[in-house]
N, C-alpha and C positions, 0 to 999 in steps of 0.2 A: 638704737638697735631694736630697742621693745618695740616700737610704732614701726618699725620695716615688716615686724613678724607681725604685729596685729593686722597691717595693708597686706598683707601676702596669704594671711588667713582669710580674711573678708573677700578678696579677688577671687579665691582660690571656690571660695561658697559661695560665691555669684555665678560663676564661669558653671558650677555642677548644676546650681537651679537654671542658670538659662538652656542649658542642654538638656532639663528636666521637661522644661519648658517645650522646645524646638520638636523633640522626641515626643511630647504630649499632643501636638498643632495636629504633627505629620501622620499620627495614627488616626485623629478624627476625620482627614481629610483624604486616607486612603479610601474607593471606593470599596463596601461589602460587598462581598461574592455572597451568593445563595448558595444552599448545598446542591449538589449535582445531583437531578432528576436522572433515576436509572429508566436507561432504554428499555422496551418489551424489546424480549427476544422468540422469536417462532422458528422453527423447524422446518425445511423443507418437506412436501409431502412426497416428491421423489427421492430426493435423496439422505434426507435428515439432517443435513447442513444446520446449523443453527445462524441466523442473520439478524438484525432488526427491524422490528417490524416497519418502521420507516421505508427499508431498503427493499423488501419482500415484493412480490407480485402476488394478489390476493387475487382468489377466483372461486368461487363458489363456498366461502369458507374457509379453503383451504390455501397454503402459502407457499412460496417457489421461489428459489434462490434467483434465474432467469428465465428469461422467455423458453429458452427450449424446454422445458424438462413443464412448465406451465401449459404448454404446446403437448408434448406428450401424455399428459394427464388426460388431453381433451380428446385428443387421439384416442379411440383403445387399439 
């Protein structure tokens, strides 16, 4: 009976180190994320929209959610 409980212990602290193990592989092999670069954000200069500057229509400086309202700036 003593040597079922000592194999039942030993199994028992194998099973935790090999999932210590497994759990240790699978973090090193997940890919790192970078932190997220915040977008510049600009304003419409007709309407004060806020957009990203990615997204914007730039024209003399100045930014435009779309073409119309970029259109009408150049309009007077």
């Amino acid at each position: 009976m003593k040597y079922i409980l000592v194999l039942v212990v030993v199994w028992v602290g194998y099973q935790l180190w090999r999932r210590a193990r497994i759990a240790e592989q699978a973090a090193q092999e997940r890919p790192r994320r970078d932190p997220a670069v915040p977008m510049v954000m600009v304003a419409c200069a007709h309407c004060g929209t806020h957009l990203p500057q990615t997204d914007a229509l730039a024209l003399d400086g100045a930014f435009f959610c779309n073409a119309d309202h970029r259109d009408r700036h150049v309009r007077p």
